[in-house]
C-alpha positions in Angstrom: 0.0 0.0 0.0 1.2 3.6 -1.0 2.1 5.9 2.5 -0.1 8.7 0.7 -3.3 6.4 0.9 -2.6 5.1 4.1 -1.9 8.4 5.8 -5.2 9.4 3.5 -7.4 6.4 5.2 -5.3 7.1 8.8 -6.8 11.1 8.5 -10.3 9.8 7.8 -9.9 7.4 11.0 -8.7 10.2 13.0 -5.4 8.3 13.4 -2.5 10.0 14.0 0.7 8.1 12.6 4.2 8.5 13.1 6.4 8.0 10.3 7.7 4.2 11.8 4.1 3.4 12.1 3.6 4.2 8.8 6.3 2.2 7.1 5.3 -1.1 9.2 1.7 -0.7 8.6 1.9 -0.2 5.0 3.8 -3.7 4.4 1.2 -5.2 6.9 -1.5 -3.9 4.9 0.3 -4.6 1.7 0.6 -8.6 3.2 -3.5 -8.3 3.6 -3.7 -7.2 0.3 -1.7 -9.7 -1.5 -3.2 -12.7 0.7 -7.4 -11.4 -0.6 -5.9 -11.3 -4.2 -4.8 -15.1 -3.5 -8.2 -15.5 -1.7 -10.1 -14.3 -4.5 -9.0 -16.5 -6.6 -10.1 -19.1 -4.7 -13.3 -21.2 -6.7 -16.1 -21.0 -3.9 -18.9 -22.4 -6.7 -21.1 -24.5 -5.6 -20.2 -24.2 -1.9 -22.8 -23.5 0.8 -22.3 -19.7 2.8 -20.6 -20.9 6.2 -22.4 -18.6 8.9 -20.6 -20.9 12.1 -18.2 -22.4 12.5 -19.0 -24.9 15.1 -21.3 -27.1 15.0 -22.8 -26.5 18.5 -26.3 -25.6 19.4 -27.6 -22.3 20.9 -25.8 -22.3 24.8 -28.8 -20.7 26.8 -29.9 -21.4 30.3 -33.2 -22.1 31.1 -35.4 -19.0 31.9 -36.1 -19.3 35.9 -37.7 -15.9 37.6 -35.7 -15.1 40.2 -37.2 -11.5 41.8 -39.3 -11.5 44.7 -42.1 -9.5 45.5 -41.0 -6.8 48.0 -44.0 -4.4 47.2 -45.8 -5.2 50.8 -42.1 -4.6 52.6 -41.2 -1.5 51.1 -44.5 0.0 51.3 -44.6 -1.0 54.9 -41.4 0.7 55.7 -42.9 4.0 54.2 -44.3 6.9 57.0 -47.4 7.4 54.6 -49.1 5.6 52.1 -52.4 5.4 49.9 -53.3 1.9 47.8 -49.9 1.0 46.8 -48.3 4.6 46.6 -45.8 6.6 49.2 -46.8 9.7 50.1 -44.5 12.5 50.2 -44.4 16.0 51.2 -45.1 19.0 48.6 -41.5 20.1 47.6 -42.7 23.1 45.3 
């Protein structure tokens, strides 16, 4: 990869790069490059999309309600209350 593009693409990231970090990206990116133009050459006719990897089974635990009902307690801890509000003084 040319340093003018990658400095380009490094501004529109809001990167700021040195000039070492420049040279070693630009043959890592250059390496990337090269290895998709071997990938796309690559014949993939024919072959089903791969969307996993592994063939394992959603992992999910069973769904289990653990809160409690602590309406009664808290409203029972209140100085004043009315049907299943707390009552508070006027602040304005």
């Amino acid at each position: 990869m040319k340093l003018d593009e990658l400095y380009i693409t490094a501004r529109l990231a809001k990167l700021d790069l040195g000039e070492k970090e420049a040279e070693k990206l630009s043959v890592e990116v250059s390496r990337m490059l090269e290895y998709f133009a071997v990938m796309e050459k690559v014949d993939v006719a024919g072959l089903d999309a791969t969307v996993q990897t592994l063939d394992r089974g959603n992992i999910t635990r069973s769904d289990v309600v653990s809160s409690l009902d602590v309406t009664g307690r808290i409203l029972a801890n209140a100085p004043e209350t009315e049907d299943r509000f707390i009552i508070i003084p006027k602040v304005l």
